[in-house]
N, CA and C atoms as an extended XYZ file, in Angstrom:
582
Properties=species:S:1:pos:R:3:atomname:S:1:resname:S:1:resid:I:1 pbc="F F F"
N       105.375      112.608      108.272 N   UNK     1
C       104.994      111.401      107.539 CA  UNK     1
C       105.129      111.672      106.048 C   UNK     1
N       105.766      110.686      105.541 N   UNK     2
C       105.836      110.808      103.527 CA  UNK     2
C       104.520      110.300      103.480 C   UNK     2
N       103.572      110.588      102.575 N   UNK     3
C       102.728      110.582      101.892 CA  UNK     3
C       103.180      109.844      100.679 C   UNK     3
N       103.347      108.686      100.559 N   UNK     4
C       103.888      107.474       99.531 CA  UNK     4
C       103.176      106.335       99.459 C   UNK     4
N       103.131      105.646       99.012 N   UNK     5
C       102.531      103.871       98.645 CA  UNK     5
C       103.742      102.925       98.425 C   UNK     5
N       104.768      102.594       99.052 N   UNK     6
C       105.902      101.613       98.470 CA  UNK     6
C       105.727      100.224       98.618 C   UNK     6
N       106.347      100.108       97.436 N   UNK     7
C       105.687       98.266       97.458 CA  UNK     7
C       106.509       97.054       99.156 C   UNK     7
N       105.461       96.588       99.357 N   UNK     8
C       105.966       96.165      100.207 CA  UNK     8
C       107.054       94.773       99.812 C   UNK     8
N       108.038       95.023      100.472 N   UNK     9
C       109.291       93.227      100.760 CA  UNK     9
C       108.183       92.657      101.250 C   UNK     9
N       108.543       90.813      100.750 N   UNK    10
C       108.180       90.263      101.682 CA  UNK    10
C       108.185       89.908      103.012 C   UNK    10
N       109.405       90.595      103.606 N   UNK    11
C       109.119       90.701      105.509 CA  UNK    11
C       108.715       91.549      106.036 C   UNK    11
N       108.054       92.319      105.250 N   UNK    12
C       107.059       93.408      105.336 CA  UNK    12
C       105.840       92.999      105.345 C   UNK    12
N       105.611       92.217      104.724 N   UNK    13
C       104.285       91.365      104.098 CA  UNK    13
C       103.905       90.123      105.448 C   UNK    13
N       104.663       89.777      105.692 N   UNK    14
C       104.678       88.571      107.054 CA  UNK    14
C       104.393       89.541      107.772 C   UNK    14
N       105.120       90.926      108.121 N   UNK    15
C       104.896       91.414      109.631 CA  UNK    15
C       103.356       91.677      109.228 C   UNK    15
N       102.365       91.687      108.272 N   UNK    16
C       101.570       92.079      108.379 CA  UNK    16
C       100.233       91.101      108.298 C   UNK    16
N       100.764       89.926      108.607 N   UNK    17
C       100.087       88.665      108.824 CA  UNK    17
C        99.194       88.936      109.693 C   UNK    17
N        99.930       89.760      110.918 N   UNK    18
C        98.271       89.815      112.196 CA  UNK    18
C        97.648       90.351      112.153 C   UNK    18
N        95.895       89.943      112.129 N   UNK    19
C        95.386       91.128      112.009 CA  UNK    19
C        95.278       92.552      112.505 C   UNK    19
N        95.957       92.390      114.374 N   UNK    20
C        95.819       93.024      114.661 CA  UNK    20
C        96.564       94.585      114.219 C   UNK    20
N        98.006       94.216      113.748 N   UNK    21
C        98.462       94.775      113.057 CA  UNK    21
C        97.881       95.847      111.877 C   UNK    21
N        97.403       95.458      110.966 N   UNK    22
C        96.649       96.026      110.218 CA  UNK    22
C        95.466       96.674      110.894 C   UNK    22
N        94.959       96.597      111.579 N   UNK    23
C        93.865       97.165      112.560 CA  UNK    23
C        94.378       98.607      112.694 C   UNK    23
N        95.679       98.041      113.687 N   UNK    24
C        96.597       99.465      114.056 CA  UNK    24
C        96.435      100.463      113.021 C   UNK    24
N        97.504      100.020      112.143 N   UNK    25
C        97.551      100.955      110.565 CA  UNK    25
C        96.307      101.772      109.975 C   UNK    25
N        95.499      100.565      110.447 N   UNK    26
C        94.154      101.352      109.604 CA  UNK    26
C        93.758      102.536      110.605 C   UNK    26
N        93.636      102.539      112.080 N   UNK    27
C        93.576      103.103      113.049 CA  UNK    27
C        94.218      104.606      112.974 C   UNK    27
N        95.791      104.304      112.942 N   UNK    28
C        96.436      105.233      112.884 CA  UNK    28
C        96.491      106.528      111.801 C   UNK    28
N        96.126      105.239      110.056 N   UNK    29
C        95.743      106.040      108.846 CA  UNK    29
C        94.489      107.273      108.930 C   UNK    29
N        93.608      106.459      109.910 N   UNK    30
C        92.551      106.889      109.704 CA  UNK    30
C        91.869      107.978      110.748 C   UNK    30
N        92.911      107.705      111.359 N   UNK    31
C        92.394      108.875      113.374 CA  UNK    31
C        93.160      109.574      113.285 C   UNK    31
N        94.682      109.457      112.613 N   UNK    32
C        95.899      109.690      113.592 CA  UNK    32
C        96.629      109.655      114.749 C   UNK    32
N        97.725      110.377      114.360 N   UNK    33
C        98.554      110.019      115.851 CA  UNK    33
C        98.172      109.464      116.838 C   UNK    33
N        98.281      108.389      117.832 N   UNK    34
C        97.657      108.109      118.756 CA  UNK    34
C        99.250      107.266      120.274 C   UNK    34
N        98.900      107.172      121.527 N   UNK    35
C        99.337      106.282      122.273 CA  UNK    35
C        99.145      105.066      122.032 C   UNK    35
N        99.779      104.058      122.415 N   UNK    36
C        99.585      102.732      122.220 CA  UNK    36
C        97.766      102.336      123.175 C   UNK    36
N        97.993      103.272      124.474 N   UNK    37
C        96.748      103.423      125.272 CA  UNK    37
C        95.675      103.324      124.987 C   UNK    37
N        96.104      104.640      123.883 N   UNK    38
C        94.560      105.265      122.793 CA  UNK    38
C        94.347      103.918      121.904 C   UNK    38
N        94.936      103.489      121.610 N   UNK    39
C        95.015      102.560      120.289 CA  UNK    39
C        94.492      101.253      121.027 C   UNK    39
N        94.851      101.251      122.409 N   UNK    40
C        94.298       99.772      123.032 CA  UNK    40
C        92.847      100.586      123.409 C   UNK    40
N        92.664      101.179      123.870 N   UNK    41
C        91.167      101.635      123.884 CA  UNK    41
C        89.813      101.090      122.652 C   UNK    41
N        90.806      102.153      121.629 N   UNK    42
C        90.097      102.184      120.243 CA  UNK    42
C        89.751      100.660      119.881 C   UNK    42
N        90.888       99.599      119.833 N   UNK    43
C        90.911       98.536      119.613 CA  UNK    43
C        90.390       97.653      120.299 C   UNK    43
N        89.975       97.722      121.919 N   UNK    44
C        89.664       96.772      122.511 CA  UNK    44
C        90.878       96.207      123.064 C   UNK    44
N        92.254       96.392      122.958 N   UNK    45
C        93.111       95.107      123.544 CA  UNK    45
C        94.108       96.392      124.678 C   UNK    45
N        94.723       95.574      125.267 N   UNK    46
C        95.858       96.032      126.320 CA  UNK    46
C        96.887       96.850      125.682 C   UNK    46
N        97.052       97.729      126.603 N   UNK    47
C        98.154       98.244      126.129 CA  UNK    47
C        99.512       97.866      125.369 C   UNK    47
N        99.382       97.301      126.531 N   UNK    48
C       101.084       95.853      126.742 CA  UNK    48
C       101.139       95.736      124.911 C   UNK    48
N        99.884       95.068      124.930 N   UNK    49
C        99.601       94.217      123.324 CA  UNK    49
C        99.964       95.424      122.165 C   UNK    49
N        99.319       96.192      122.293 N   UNK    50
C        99.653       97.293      121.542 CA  UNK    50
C       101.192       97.580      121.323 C   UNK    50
N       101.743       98.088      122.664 N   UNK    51
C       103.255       98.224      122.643 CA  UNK    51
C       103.664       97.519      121.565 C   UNK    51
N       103.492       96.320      122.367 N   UNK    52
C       104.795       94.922      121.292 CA  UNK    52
C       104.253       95.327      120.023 C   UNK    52
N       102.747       95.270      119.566 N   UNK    53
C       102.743       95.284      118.033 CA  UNK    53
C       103.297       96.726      117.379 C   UNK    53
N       102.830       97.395      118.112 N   UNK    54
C       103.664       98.864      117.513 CA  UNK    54
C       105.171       99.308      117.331 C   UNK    54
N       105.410       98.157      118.027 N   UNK    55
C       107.389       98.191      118.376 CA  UNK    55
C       107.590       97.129      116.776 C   UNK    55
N       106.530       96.123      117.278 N   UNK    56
C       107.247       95.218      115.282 CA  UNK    56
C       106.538       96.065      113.865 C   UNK    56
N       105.848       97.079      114.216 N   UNK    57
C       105.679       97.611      112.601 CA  UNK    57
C       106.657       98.985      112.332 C   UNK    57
N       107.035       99.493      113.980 N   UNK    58
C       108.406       99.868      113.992 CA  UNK    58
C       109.130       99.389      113.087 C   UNK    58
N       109.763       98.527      113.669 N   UNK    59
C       111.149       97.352      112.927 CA  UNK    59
C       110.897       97.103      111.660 C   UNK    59
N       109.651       97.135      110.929 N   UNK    60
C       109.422       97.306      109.347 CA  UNK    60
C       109.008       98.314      108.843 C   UNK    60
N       109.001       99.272      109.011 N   UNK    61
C       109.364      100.881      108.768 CA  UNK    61
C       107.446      101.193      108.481 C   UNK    61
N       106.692      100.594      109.136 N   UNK    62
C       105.503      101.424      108.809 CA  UNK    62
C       105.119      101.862      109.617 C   UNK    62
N       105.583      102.327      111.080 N   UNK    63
C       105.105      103.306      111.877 CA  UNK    63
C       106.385      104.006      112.742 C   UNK    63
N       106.378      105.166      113.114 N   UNK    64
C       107.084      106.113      113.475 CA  UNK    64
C       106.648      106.916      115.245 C   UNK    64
N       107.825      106.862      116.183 N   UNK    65
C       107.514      107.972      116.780 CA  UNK    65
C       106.990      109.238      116.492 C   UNK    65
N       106.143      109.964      116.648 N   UNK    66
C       105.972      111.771      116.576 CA  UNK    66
C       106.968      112.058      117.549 C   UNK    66
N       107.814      113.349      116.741 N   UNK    67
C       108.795      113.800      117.274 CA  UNK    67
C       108.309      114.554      118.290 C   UNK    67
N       108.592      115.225      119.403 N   UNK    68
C       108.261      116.228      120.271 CA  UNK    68
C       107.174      116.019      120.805 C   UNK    68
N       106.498      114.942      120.918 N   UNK    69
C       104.933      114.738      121.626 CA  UNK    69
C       104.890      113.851      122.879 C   UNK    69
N       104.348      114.375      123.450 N   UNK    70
C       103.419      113.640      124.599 CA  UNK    70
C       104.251      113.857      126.284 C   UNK    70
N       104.270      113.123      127.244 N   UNK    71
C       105.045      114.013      128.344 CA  UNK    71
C       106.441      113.516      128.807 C   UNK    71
N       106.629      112.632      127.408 N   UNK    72
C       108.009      111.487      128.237 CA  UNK    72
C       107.736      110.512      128.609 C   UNK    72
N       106.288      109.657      129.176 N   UNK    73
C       105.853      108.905      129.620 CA  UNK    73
C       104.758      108.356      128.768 C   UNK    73
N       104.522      108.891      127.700 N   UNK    74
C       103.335      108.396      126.482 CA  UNK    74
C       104.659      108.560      125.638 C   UNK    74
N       104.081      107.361      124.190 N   UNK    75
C       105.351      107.410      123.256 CA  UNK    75
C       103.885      107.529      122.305 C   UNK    75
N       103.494      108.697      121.395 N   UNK    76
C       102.695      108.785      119.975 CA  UNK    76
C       103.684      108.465      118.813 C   UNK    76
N       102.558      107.588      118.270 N   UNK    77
C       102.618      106.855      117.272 CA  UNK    77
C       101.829      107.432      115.958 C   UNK    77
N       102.581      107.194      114.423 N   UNK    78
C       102.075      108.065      113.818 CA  UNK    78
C       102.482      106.593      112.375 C   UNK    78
N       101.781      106.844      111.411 N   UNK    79
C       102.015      106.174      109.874 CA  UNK    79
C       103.288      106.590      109.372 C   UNK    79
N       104.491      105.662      109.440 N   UNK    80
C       105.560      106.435      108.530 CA  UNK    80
C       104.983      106.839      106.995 C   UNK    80
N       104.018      105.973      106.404 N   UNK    81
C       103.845      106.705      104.970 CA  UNK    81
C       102.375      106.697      105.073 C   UNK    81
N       101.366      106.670      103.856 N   UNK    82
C        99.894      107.073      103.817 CA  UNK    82
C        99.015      105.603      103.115 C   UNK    82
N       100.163      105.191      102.716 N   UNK    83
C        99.856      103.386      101.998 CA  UNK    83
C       100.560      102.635      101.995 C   UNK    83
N       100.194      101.525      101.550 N   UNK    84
C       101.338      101.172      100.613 CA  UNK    84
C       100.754       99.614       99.468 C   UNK    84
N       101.547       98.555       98.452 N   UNK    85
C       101.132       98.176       97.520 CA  UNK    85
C       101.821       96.706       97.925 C   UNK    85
N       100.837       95.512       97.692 N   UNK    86
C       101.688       94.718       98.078 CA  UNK    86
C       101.081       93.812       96.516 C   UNK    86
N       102.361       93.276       95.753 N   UNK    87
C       102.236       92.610       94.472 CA  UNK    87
C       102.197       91.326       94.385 C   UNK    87
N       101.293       90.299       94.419 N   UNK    88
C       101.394       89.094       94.787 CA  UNK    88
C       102.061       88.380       93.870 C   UNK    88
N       102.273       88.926       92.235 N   UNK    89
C       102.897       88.007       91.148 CA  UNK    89
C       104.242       88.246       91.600 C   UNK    89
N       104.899       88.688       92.169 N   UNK    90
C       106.094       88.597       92.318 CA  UNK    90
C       106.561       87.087       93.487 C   UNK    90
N       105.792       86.884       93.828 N   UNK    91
C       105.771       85.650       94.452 CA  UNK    91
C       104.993       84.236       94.493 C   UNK    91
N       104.480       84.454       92.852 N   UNK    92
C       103.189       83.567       92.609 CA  UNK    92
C       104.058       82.213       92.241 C   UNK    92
N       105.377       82.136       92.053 N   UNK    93
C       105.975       80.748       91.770 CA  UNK    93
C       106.576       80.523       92.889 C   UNK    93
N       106.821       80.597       93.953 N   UNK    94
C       107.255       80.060       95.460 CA  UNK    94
C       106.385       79.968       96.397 C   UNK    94
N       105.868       78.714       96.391 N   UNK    95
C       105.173       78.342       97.745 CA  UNK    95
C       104.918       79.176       99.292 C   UNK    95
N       105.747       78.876       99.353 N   UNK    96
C       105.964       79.796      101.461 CA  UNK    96
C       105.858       81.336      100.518 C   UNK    96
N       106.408       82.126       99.919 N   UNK    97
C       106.165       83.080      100.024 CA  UNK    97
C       104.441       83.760       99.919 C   UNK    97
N       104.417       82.647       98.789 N   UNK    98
C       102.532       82.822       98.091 CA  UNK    98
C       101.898       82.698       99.070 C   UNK    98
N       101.876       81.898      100.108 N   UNK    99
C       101.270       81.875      101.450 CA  UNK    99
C       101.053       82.962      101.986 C   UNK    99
N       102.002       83.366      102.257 N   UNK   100
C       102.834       84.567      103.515 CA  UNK   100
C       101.841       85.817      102.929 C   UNK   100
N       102.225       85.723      101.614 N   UNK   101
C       100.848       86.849      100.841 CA  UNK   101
C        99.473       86.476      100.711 C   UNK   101
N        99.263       85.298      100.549 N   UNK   102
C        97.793       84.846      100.898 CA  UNK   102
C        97.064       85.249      102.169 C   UNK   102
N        97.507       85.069      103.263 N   UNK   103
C        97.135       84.845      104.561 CA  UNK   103
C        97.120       86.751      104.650 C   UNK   103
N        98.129       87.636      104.671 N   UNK   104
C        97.766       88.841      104.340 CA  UNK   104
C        96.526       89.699      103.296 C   UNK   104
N        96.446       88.609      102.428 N   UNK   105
C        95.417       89.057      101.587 CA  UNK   105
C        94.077       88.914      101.915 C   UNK   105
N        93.830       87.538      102.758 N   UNK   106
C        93.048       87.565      103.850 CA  UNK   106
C        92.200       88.449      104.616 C   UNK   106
N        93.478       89.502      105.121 N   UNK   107
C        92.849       90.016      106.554 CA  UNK   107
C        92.740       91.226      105.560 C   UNK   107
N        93.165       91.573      104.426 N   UNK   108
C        92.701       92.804      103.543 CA  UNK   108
C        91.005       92.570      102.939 C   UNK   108
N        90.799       91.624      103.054 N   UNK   109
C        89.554       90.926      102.222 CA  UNK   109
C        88.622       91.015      103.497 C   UNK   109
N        88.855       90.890      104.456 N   UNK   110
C        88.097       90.856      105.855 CA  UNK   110
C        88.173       92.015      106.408 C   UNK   110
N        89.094       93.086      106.165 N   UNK   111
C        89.563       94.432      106.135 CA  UNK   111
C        88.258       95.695      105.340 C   UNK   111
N        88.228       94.543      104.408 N   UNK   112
C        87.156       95.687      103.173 CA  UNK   112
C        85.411       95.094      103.433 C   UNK   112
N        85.479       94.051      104.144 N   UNK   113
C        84.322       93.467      104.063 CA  UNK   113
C        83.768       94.460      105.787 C   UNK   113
N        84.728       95.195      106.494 N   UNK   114
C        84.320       95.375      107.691 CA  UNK   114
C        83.830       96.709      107.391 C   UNK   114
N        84.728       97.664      106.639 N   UNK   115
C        84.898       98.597      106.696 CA  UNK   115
C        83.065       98.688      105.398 C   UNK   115
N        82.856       97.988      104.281 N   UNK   116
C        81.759       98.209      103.759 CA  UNK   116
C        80.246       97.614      104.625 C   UNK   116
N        80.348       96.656      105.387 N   UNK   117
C        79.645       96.622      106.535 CA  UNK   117
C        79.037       97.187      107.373 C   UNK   117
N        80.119       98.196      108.113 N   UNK   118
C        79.971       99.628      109.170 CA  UNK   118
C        79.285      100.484      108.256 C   UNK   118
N        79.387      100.879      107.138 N   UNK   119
C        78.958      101.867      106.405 CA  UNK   119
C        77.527      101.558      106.004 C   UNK   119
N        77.372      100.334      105.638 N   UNK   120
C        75.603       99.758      105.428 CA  UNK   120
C        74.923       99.789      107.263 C   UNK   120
N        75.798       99.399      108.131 N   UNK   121
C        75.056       99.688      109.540 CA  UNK   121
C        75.194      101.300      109.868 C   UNK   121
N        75.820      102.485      109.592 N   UNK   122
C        75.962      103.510      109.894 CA  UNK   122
C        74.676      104.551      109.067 C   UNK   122
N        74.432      103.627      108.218 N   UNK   123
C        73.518      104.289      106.569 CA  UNK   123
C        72.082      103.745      107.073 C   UNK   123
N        72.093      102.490      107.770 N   UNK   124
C        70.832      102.017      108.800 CA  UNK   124
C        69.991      103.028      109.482 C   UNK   124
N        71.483      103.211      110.025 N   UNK   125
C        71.316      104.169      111.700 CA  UNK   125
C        70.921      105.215      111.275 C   UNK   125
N        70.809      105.715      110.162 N   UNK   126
C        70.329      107.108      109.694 CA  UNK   126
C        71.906      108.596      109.868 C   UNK   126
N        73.312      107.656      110.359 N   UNK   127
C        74.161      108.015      110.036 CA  UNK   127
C        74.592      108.968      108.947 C   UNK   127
N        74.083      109.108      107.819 N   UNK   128
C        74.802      109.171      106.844 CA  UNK   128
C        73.684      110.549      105.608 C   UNK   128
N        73.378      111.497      105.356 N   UNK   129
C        72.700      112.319      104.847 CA  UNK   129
C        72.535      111.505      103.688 C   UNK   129
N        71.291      111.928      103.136 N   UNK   130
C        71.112      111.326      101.952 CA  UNK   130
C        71.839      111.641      100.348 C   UNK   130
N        72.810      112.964      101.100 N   UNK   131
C        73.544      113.182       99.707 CA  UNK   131
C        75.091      111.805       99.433 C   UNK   131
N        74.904      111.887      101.044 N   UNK   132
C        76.192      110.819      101.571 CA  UNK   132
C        75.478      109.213      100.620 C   UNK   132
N        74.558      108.946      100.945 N   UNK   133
C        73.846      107.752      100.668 CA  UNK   133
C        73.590      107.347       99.002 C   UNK   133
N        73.215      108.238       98.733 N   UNK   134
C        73.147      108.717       96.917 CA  UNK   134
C        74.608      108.155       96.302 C   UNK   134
N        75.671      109.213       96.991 N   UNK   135
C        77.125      109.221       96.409 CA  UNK   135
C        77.917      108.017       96.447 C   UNK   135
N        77.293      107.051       97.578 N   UNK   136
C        77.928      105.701       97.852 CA  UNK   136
C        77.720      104.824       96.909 C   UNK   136
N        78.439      103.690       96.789 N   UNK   137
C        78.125      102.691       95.429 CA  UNK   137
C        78.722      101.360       96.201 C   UNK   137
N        78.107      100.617       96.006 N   UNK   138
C        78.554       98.967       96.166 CA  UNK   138
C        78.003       97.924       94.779 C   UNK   138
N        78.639       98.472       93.703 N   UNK   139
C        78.161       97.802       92.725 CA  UNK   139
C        79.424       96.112       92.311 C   UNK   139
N        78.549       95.701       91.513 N   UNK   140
C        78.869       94.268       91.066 CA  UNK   140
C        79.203       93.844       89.823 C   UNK   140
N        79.804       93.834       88.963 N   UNK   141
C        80.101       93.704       87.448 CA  UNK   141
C        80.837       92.328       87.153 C   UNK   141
N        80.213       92.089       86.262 N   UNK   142
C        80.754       90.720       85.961 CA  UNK   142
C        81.191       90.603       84.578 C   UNK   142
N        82.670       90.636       84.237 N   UNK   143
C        82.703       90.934       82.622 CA  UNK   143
C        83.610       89.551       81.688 C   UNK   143
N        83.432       89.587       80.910 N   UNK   144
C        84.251       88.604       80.407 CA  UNK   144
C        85.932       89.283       79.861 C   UNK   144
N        87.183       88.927       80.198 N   UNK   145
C        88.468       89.335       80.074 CA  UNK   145
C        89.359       88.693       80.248 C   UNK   145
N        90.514       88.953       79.462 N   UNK   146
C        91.912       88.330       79.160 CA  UNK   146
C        92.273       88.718       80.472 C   UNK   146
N        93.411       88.627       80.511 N   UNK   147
C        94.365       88.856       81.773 CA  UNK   147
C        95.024       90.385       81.109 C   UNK   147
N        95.035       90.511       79.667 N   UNK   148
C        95.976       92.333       79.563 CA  UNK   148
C        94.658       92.886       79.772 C   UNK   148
N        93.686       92.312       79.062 N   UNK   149
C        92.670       93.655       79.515 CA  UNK   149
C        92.170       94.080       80.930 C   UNK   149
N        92.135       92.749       81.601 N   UNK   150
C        91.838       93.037       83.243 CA  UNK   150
C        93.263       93.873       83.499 C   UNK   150
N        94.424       93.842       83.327 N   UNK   151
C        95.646       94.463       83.701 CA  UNK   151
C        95.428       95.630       83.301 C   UNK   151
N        94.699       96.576       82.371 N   UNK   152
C        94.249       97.364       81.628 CA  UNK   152
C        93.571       98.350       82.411 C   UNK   152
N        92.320       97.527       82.806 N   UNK   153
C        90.857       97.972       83.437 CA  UNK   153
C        91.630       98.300       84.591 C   UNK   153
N        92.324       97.490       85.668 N   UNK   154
C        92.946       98.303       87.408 CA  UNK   154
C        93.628       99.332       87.058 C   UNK   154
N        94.618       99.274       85.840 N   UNK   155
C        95.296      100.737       86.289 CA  UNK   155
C        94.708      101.271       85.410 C   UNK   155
N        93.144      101.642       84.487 N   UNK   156
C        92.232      102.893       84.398 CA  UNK   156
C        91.491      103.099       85.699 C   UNK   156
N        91.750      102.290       86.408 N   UNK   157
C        90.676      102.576       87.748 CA  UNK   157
C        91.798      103.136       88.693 C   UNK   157
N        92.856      102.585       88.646 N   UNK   158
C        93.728      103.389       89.678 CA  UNK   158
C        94.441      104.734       89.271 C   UNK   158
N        94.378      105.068       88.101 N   UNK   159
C        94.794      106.175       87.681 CA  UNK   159
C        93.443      107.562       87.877 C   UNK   159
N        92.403      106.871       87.798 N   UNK   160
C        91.384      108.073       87.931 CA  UNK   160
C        90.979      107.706       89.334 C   UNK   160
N        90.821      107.001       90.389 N   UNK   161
C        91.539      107.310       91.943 CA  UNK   161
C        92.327      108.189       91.990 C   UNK   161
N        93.558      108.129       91.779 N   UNK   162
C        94.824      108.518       91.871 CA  UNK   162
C        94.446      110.419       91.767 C   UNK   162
N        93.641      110.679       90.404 N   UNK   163
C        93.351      111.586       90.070 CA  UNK   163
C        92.672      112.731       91.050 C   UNK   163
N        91.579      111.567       91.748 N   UNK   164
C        90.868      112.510       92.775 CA  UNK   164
C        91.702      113.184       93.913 C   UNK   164
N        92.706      112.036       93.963 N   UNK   165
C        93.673      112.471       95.626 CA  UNK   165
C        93.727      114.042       95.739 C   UNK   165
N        94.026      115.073       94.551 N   UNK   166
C        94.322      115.736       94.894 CA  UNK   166
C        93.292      116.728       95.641 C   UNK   166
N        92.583      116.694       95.528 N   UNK   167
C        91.089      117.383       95.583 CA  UNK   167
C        91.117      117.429       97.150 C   UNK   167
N        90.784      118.774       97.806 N   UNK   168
C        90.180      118.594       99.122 CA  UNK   168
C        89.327      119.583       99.624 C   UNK   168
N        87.987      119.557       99.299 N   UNK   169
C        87.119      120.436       99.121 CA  UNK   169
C        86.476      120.393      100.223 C   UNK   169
N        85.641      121.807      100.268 N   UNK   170
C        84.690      121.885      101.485 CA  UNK   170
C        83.802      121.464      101.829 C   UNK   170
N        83.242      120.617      102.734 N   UNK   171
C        82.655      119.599      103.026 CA  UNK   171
C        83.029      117.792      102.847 C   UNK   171
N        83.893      117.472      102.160 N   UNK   172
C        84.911      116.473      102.083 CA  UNK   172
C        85.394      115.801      103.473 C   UNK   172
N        84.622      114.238      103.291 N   UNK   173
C        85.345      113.460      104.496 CA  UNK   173
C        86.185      112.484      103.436 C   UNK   173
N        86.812      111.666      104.496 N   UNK   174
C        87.534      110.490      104.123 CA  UNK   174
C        86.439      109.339      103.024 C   UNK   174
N        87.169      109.117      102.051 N   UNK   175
C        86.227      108.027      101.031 CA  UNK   175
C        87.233      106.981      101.233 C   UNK   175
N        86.778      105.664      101.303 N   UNK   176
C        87.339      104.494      100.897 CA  UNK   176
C        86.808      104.046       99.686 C   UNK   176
N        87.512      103.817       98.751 N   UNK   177
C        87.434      103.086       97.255 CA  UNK   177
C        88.056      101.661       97.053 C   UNK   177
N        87.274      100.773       97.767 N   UNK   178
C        87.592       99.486       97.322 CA  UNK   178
C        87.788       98.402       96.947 C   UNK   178
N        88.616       98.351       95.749 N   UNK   179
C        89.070       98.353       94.339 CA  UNK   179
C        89.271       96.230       94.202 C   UNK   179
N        88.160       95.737       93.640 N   UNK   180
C        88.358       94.038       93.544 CA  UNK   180
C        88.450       93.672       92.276 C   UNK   180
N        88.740       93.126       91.664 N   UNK   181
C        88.953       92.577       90.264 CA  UNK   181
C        89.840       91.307       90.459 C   UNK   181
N        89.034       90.420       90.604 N   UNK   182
C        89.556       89.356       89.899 CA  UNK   182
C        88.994       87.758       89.216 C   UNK   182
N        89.769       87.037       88.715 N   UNK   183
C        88.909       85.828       87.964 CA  UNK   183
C        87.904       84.879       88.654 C   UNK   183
N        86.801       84.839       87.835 N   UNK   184
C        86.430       83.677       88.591 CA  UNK   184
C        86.134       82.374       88.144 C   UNK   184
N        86.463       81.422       89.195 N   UNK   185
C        86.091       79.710       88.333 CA  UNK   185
C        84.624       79.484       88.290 C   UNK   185
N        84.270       79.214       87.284 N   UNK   186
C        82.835       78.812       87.024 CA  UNK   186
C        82.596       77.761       86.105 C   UNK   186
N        81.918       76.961       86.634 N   UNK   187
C        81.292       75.748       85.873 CA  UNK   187
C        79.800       75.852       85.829 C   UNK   187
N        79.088       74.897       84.553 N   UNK   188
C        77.634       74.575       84.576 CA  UNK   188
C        77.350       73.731       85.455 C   UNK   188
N        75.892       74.176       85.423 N   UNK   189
C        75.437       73.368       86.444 CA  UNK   189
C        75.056       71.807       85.836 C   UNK   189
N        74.958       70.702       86.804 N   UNK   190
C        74.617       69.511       86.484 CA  UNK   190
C        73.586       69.355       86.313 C   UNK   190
N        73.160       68.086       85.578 N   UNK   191
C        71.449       67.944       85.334 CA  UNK   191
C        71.183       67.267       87.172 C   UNK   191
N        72.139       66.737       88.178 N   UNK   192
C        72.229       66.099       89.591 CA  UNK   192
C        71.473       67.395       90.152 C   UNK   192
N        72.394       68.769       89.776 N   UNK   193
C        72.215       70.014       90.335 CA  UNK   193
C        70.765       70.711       90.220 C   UNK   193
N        70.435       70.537       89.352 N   UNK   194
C        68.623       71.002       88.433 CA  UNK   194
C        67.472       70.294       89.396 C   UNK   194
């Protein structure tokens, strides 16, 4: 597997309309290698289902046979890369495409809302040591900004991400860092509203 982030085409971006799709990915990113079997297990759905979806993220280069594995009769499945970046201004003046990225942006937004969820029910459960609990953050900032300075602020935040990647120290699990910034519409309230 390359260890890369490439920006995704947009028929890259459609294949990744289902959620279940992205499920996979996250699955695969996050367990590894697996059968379509394992993956219908993990997931809850049929094999069958699995197959087909693992055969179309095939056909858009984000998942890969493992070479030399399994008995001939299991096909493992592995992440062709470790990310990847999908840019919505590149399609913010065409309709159908802005969609096609909307509806993906979606299941990323429902993606981050699951994954910070499990972690407040896992931190419940007494899951999680209290050094784990300390180190976690779900904070909220609300700032006033142009559009260069918000363009500014993501890539100082993605560059000192970027920074940590290299790090893999002892005692070190998997962190998710995830990264929201954007505008919001706001109006006063009415004296109707009061």
């Amino acid at each position: 597997m390359v260890d890369r982030n490439p920006e995704l085409g947009l028929e890259q971006v459609r294949a990744l309309t289902h959620p279940l799709r992205i499920a996979i990915l996250r699955a695969l990113r996050s367990h590894g290698p697996a059968t379509a079997t394992a993956l219908g297990k993990r997931l809850n759905e049929s094999s069958g289902s699995m197959s087909y979806h693992l055969r179309q993220l095939e056909k858009h280069g984000f998942v890969e046979e493992v070479p030399d594995s399994g008995d001939g009769r299991d096909r493992w499945w592995r992440p062709a890369f470790g990310g990847h970046k999908v840019e919505p201004a590149r399609w913010v003046d065409d309709p159908e495409p802005r969609a096609i990225v909307g509806v993906y942006q979606q299941h990323v937004v429902a993606n981050h809302h699951e994954r910070a969820a499990a972690f407040v029910t896992q931190q419940t459960a007494g899951e999680w040591s209290r050094d784990w609990v300390e180190a976690a953050d779900m904070s909220d900032f609300r700032l006033r900004l142009t559009p260069a300075q918000l363009m500014r602020l993501h890539q100082r935040i993605h560059a000192l991400v970027e920074s940590f990647g290299k790090y893999d120290s002892p005692g070190a699990v998997d962190v998710t860092v995830q990264v929201e910034a954007f505008p919001l519409r706001t109006r006063p309230f009415t004296e109707e509203e009061s």
